[in-house]
N, C-alpha and C positions, 0 to 999 in steps of 0.2 A: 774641267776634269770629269772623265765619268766614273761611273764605279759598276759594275756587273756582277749581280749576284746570283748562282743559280746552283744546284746541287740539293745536297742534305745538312738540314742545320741538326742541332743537337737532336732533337727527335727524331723517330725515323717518319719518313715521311711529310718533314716539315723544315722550311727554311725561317734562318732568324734576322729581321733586319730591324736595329735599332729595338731590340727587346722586344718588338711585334713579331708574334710565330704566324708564319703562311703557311697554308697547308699546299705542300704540291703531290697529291694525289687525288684518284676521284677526279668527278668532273669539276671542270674549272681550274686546274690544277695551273700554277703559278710554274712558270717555265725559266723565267729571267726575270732580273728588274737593271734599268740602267739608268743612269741618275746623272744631271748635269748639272751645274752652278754658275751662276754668274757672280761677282762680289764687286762692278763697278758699277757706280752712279752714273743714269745716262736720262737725257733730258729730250723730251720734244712737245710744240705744240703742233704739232702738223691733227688736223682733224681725220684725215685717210690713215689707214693701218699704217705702221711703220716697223721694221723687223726691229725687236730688242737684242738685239747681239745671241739670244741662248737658245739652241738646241742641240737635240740630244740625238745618235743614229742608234736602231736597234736592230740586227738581226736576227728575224723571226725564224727557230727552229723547228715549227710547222708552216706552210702555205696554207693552214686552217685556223691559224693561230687569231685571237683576236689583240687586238693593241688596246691599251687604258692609259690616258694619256694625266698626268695629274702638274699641275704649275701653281707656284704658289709665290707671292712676293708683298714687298711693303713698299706701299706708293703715297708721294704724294701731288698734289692738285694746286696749285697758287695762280692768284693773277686778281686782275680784278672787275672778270665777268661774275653774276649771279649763278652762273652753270657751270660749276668745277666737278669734274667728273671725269674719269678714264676709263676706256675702253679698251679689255685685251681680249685675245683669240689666240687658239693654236691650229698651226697651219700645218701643212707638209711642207715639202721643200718647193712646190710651184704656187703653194700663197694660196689654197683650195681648203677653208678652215672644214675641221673636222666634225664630225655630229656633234651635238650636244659643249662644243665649245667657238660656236660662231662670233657670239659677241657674249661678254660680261660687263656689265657698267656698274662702278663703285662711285660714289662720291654725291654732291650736293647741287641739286637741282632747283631754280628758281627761290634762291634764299637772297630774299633783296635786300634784308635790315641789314648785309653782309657785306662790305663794300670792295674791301681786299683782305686778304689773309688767305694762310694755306691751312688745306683738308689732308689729315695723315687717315690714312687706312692701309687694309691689307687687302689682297685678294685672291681666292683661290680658285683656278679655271678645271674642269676637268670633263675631256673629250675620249672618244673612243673611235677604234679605227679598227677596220677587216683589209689589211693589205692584199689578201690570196694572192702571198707570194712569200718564199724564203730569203729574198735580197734586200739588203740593207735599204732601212726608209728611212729619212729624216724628216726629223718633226722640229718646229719650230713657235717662238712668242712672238704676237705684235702686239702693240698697243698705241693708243690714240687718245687724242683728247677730245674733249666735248663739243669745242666751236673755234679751233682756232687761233686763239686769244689765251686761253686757259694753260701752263706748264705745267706738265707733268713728270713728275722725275722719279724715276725706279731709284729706291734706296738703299741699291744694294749690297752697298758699301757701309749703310747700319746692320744689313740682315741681308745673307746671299740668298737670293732668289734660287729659287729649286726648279725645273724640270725630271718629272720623271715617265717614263719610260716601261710597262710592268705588260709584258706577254704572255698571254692566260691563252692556254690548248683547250680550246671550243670544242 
């Protein structure tokens, strides 16, 4: 599901999402936000990126517009390598990960007193993107595991995973 927010929230000059006031006026001004969710549990050990099922399309109302890309979820790590750990990114729609969201890795590295057991964390990825263009982009999650051997499973079926979306006129 996505959801689009753009206009005038109670202030003038300012949209309200979830009790946080954005300011869209001025420079930087917030144009749109579009917001996607996942809420099923999905598992891989493939060490290579793998698409997580969630992305979000936005169309940008400038060709000058800059895109902020934000992801957020609850993951966990099991098996019984020393190196439990996952790796996420967000892409575009041809798998080309974006600035500042190439790779993020959470979890536990070379913990050998550790034999098996699973690692719960969260993760929050956030990328930024210049389309120079007005036609609809999609953006998307991968993620990965550490070696292999390691599971990883998005939990998103305890807590839906977010994608957002949020188009600021540069």
């Amino acid at each position: 599901m996505a959801v689009t927010i753009d206009g005038d929230g109670p202030l003038a000059g300012a949209t309200t999402l979830n009790g946080l006031t954005i300011p869209t006026t001025g420079f930087g001004k917030v144009l749109q936000v579009v917001r996607a969710t996942d809420s099923t549990a999905r598992s891989s050990t493939s060490s290579t990126y793998v698409d997580s099922n969630l992305n979000v399309t936005i169309t940008p109302q400038k060709s000058t517009s800059a895109i902020i890309l934000i992801y957020t979820v609850y993951f966990s790590a099991g098996g019984t390598s020393i190196n439990r750990w996952a790796g996420f990114q967000i892409t575009d729609s041809s798998n080309v990960a974006l600035s500042g969201a190439s790779q993020t890795f959470s979890g536990i590295d070379g913990f050998s007193n550790w034999s098996a057991g699973l690692f719960l964390n969260g993760a929050t990825v956030i990328g930024y993107d210049l389309p120079a263009s007005a036609s609809a982009k999609t953006y998307k999650v991968r993620y990965r595991t550490s070696d292999g051997i390691t599971t990883v499973t998005l939990r998103n079926n305890s807590q839906a995973a977010q994608l957002y979306a949020i188009e600021v006129d540069s």
